[in-house]
FIMAR-62257 format. One record per residue: residue number from 1; x negated, y negated, z of N, C-alpha, C in turn; residue in three letters. Coordinates in nm, 2 decimals. Each point is the difference from the previous one (the first is absolute). Example, Ala and Ser with C-alpha at 12.3 -4.5 7.8 and 13.67 -1.06 7.14 Angstrom:
<sites>
1,-1.32,0.57,0.78,0.09,-0.12,0.00,-0.09,-0.12,0.00,ala
2,0.04,-0.11,-0.07,-0.09,-0.11,0.00,0.08,-0.11,0.08,ser
</sites>
This chain:
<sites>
1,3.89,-5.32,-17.61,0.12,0.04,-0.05,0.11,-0.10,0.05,unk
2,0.08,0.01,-0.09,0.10,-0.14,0.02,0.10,0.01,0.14,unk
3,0.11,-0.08,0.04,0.05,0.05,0.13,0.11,0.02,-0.10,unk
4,0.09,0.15,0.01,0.12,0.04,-0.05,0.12,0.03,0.13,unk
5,-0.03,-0.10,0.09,0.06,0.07,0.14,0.17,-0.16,-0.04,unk
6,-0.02,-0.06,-0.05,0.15,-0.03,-0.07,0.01,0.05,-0.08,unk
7,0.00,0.05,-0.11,0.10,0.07,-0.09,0.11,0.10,0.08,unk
8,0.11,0.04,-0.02,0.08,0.07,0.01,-0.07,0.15,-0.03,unk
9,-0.05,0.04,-0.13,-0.09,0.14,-0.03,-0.12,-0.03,-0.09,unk
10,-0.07,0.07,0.01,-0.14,0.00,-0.09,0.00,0.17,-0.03,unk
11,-0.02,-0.02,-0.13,-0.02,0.15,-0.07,-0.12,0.00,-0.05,unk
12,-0.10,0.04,0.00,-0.10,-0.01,-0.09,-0.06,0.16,-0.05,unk
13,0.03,-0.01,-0.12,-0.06,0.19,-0.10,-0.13,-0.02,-0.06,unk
14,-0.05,0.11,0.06,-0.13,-0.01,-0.03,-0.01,0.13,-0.12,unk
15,-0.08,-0.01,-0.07,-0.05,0.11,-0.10,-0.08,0.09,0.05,unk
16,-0.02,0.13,0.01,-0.10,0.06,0.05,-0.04,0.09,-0.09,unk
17,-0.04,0.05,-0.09,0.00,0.10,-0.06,-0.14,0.09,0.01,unk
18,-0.01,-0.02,0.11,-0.17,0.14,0.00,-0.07,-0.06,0.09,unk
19,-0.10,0.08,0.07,-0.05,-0.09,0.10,-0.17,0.04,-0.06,unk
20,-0.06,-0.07,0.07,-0.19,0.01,-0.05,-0.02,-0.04,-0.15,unk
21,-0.02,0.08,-0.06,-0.06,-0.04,-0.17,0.13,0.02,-0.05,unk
22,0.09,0.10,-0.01,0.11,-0.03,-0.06,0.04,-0.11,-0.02,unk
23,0.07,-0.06,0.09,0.08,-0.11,0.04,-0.10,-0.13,-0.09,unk
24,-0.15,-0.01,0.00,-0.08,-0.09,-0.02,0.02,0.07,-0.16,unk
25,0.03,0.12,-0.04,-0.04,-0.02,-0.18,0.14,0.01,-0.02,unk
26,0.10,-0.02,0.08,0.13,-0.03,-0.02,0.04,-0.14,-0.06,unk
27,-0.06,-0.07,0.10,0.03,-0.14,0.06,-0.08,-0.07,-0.04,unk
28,-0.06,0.00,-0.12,-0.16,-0.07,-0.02,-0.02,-0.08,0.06,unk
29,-0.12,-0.08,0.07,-0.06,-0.11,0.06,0.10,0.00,0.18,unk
30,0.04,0.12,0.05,0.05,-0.02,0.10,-0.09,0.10,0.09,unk
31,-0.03,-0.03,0.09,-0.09,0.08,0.10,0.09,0.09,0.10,unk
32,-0.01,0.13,0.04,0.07,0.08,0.07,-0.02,-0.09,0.12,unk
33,-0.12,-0.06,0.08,-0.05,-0.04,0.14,0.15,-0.10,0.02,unk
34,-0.01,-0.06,-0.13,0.09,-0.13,0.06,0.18,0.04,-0.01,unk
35,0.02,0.08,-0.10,0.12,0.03,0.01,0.08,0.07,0.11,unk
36,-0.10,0.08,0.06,-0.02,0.08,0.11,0.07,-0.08,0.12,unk
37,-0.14,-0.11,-0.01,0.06,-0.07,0.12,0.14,-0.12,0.01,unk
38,0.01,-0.05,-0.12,0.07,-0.07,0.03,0.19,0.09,-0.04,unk
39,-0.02,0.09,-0.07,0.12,0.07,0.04,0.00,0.03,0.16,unk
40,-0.07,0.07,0.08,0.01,0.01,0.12,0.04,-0.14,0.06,unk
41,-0.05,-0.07,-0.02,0.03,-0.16,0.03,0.13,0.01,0.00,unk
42,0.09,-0.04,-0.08,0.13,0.01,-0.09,0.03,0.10,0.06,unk
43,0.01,0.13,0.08,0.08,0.08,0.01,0.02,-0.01,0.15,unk
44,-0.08,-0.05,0.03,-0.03,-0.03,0.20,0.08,-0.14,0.04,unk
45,0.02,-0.07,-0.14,0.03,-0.15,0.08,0.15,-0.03,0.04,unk
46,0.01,-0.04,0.14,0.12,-0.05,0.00,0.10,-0.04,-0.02,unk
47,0.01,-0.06,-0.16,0.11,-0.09,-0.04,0.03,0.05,-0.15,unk
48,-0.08,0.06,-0.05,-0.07,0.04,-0.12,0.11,0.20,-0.01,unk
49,0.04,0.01,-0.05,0.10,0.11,-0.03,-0.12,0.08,-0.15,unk
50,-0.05,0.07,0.02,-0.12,0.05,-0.12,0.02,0.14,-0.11,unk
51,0.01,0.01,-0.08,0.08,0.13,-0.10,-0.17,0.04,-0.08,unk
52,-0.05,0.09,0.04,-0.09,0.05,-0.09,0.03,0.08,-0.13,unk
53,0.03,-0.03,-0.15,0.05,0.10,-0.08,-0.19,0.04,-0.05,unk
54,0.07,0.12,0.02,-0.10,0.07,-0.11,0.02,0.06,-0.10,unk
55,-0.06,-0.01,-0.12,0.07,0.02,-0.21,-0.07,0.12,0.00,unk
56,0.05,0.11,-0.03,-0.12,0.13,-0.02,0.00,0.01,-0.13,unk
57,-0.12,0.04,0.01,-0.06,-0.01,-0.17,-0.08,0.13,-0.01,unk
58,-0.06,-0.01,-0.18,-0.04,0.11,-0.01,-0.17,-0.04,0.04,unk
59,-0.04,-0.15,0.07,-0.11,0.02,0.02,0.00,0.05,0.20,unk
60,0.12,-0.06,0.03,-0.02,-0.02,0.16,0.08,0.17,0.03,unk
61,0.10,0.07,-0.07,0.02,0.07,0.06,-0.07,0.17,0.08,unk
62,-0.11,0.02,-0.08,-0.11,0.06,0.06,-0.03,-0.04,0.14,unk
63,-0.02,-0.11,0.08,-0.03,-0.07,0.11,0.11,-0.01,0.10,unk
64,0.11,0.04,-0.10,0.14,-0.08,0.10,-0.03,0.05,0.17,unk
65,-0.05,0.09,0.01,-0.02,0.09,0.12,-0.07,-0.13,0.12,unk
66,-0.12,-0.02,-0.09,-0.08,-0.09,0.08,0.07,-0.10,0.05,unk
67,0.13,-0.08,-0.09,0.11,-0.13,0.05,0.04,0.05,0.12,unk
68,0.08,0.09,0.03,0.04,0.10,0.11,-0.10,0.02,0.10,unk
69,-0.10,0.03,-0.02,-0.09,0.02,0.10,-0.05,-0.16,0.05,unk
70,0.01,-0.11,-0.05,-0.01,-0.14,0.06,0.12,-0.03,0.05,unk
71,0.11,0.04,-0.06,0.14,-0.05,0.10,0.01,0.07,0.15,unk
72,-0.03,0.14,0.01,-0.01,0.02,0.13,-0.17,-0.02,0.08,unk
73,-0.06,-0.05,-0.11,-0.12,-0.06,0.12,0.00,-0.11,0.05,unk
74,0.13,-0.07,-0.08,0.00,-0.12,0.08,0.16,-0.05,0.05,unk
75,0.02,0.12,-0.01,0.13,-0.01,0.13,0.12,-0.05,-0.08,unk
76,0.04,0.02,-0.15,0.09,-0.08,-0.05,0.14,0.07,-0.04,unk
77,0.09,-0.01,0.05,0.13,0.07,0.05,0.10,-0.07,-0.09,unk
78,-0.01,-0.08,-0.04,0.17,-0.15,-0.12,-0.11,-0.02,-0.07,unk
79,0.06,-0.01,-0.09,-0.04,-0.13,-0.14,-0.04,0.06,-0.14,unk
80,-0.02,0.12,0.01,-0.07,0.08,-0.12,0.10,0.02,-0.12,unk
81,-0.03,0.02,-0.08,0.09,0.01,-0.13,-0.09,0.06,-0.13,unk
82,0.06,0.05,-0.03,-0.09,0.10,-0.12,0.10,-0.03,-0.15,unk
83,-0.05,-0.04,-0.07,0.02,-0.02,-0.18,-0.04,0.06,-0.10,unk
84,0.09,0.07,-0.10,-0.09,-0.01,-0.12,-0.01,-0.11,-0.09,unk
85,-0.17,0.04,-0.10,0.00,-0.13,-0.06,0.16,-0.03,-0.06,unk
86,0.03,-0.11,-0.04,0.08,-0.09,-0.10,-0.04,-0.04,-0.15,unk
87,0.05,-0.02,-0.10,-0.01,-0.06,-0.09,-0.14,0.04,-0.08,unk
88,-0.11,0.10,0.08,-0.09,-0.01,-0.04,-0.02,0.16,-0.01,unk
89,0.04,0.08,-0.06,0.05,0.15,0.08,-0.14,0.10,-0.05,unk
90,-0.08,-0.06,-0.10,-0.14,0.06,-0.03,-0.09,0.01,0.11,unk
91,0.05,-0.12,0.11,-0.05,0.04,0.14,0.00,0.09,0.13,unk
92,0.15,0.00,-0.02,0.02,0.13,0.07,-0.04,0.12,0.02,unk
93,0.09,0.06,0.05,-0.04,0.14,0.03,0.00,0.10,-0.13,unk
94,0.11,-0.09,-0.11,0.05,0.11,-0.08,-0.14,0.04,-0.14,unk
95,-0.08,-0.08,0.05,-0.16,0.02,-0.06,-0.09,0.09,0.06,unk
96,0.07,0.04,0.13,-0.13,0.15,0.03,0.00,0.12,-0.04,unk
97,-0.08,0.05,-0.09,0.01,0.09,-0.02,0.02,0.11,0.07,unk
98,0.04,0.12,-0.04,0.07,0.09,0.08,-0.07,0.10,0.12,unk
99,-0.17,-0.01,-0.03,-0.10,0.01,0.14,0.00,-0.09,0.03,unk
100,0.00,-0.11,0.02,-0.02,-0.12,0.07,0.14,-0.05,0.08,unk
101,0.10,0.08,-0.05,0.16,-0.02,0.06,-0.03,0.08,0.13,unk
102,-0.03,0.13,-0.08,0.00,0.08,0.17,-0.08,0.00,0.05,unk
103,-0.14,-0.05,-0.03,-0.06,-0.06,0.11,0.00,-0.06,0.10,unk
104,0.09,-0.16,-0.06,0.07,-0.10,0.12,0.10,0.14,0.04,unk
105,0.09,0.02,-0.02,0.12,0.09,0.06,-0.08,0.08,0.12,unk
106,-0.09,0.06,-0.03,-0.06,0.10,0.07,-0.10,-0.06,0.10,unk
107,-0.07,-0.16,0.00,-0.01,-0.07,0.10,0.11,-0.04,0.09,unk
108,0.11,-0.07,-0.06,0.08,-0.03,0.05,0.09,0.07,0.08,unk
109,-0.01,0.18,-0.04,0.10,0.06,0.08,-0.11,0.08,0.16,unk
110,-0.14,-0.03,-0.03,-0.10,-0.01,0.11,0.03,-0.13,0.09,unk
111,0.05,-0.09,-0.02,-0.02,-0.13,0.06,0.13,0.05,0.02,unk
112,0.11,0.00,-0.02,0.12,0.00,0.05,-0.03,0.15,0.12,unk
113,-0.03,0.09,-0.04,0.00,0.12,0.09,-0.08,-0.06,0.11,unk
114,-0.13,-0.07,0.04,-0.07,-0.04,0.11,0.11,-0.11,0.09,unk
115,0.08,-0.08,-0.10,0.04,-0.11,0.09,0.18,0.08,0.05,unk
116,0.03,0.06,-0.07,0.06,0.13,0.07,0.03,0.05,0.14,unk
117,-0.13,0.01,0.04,-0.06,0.05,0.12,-0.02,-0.09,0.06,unk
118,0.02,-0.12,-0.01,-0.02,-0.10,0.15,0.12,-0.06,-0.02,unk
119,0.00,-0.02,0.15,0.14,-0.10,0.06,-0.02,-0.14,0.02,unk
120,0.11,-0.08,-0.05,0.03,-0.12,0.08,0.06,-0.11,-0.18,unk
121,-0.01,-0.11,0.03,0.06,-0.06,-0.15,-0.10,-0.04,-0.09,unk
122,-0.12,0.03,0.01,-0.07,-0.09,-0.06,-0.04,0.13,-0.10,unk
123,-0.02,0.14,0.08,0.01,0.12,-0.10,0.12,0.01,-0.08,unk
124,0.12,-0.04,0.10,0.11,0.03,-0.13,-0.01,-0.07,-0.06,unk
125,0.01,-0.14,-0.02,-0.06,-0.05,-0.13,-0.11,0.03,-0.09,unk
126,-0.08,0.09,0.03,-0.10,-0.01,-0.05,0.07,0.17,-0.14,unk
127,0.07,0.03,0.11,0.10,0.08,-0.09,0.08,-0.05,-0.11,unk
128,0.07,-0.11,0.04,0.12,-0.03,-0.07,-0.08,-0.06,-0.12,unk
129,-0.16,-0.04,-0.03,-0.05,-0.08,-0.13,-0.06,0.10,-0.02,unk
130,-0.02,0.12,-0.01,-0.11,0.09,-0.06,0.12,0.02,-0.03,unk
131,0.10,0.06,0.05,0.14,0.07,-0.08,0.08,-0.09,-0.11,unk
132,-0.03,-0.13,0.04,0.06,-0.04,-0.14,-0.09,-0.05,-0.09,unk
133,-0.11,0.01,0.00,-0.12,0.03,-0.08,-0.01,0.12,-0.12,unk
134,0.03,0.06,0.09,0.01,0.18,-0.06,0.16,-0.02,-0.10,unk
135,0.08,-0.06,0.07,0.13,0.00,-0.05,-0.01,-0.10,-0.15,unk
136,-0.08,-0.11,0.01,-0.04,-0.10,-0.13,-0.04,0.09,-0.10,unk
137,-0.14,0.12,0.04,-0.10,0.10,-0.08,0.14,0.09,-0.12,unk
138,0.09,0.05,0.11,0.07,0.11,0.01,0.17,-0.07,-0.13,unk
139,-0.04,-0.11,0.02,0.15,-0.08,-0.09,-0.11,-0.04,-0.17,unk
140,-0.06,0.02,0.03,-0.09,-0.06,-0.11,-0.07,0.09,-0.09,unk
141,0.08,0.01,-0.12,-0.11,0.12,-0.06,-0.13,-0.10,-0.10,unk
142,-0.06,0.10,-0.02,-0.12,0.02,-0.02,0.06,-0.05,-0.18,unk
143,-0.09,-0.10,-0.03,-0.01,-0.03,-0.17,-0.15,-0.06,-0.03,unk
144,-0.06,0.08,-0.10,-0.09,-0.01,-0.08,-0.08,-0.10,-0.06,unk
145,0.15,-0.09,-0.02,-0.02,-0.13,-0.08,-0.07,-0.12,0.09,unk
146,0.10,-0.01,0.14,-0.07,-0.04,0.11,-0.12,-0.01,0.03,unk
147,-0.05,0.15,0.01,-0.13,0.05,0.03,-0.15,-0.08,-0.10,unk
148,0.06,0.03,-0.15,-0.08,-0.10,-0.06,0.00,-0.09,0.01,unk
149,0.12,-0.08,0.01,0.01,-0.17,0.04,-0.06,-0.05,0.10,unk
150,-0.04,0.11,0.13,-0.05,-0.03,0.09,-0.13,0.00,0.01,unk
151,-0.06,0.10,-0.08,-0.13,0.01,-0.05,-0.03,-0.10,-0.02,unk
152,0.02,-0.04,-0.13,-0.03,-0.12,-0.10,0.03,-0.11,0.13,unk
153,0.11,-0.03,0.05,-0.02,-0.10,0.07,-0.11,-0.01,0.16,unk
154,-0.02,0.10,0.02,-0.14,-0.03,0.09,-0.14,0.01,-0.04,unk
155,-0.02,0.07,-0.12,-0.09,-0.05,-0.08,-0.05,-0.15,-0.03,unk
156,0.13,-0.10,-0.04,-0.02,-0.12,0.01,-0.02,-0.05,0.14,unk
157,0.04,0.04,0.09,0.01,-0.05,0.15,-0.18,0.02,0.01,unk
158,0.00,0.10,0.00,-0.15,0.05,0.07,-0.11,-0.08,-0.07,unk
159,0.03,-0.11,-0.12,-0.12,-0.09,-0.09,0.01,-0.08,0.11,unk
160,0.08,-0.04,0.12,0.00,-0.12,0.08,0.00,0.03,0.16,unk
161,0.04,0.08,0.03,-0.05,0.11,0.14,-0.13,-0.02,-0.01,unk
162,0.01,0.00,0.19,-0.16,0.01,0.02,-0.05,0.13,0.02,unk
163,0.12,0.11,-0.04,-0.06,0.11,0.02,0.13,0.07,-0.10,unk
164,-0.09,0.13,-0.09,0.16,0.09,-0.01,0.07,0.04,0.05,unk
165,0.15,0.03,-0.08,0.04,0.13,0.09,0.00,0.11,0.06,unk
166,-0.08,0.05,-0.12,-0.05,0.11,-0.02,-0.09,0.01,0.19,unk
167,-0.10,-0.10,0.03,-0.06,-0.02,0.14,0.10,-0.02,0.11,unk
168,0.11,-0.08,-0.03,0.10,-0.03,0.10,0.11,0.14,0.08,unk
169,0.00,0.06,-0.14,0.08,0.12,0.01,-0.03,0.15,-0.08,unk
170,-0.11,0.06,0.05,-0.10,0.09,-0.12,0.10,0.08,-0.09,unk
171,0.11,0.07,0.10,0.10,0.09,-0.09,0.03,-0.02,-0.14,unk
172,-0.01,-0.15,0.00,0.04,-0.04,-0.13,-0.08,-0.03,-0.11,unk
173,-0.18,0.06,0.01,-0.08,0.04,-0.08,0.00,0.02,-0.12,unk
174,0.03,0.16,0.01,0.03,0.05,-0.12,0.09,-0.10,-0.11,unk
175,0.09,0.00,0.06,0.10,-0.12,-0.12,-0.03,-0.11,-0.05,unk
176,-0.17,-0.05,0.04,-0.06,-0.07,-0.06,-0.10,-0.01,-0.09,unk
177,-0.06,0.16,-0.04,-0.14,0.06,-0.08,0.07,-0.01,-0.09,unk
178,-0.09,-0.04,-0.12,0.04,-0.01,-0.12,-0.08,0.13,-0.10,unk
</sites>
């Protein structure tokens, strides 16, 4: 790694969007092992100021629980940041269908109720991104058009995946039988 100990600041944003298979049929050709570590890298280093955003989507937000559950197993208190997609809105949330909305909602308000119950910053944060997770779900209605768009576009994704979605994230099964 380079020496950043003259610059005045270093910022460096990392993308995170899902951790294990997610994040890898997120991220195509990017491995959870290595992102893993070298975000840790970047968030531990000295000189190096580190912002993890995470984009919730209609494939990662099912999982969002699991992001939360890696922030407090690895002790991370600054830098988190939660997005909806941009520009690309068939990705989003506003494509989950309406069991699949309260599904994440009803994970997410489990994950918020467990981290609830513990003290110190790394739970409250783990509060403050499930809550504005929920708050993304909760601003975002639900449209149809989306939903197909989104279909159709992981349909094309999944010809070049080394694996489906449908495998990465089963909930989303059914919305793929023809």
């Amino acid at each position: 790694m380079p020496t950043f100990e003259k610059f005045y600041r270093v910022i460096y944003m990392c993308s995170i969007d899902g951790t294990g298979p997610v994040l890898e049929y997120q991220r195509r050709n990017s491995r959870w092992t290595d992102v893993e570590q070298n975000s840790l890298k970047l968030l531990h280093h000295q000189f190096i100021s580190t912002i993890i955003n995470f984009v919730l989507t209609s494939i990662n937000v099912l999982n969002f629980v699991d992001f939360a559950d890696w922030i407090y197993a690895n002790n991370i208190d600054k830098g988190i940041t939660i997005s909806p997609v941009f520009r690309v809105e068939y990705l989003g949330v506003s494509a989950l269908p309406p069991d699949l909305r309260t599904l994440a909602l009803d994970r997410l308000n489990a994950g918020l109720d467990r981290y609830q119950q513990l003290e110190g910053t790394v739970a409250n944060r783990c509060v403050e991104i499930i809550s504005a997770a929920k708050a993304i779900i909760d601003s975002t209605p639900y449209n149809q058009e989306d939903q197909a768009k989104f279909v159709e576009h992981i349909r094309r994704e999944d010809l070049v995946s080394t694996q489906p979605l449908s495998d990465v994230v089963p909930e989303w099964q059914p919305y793929f039988e023809n």
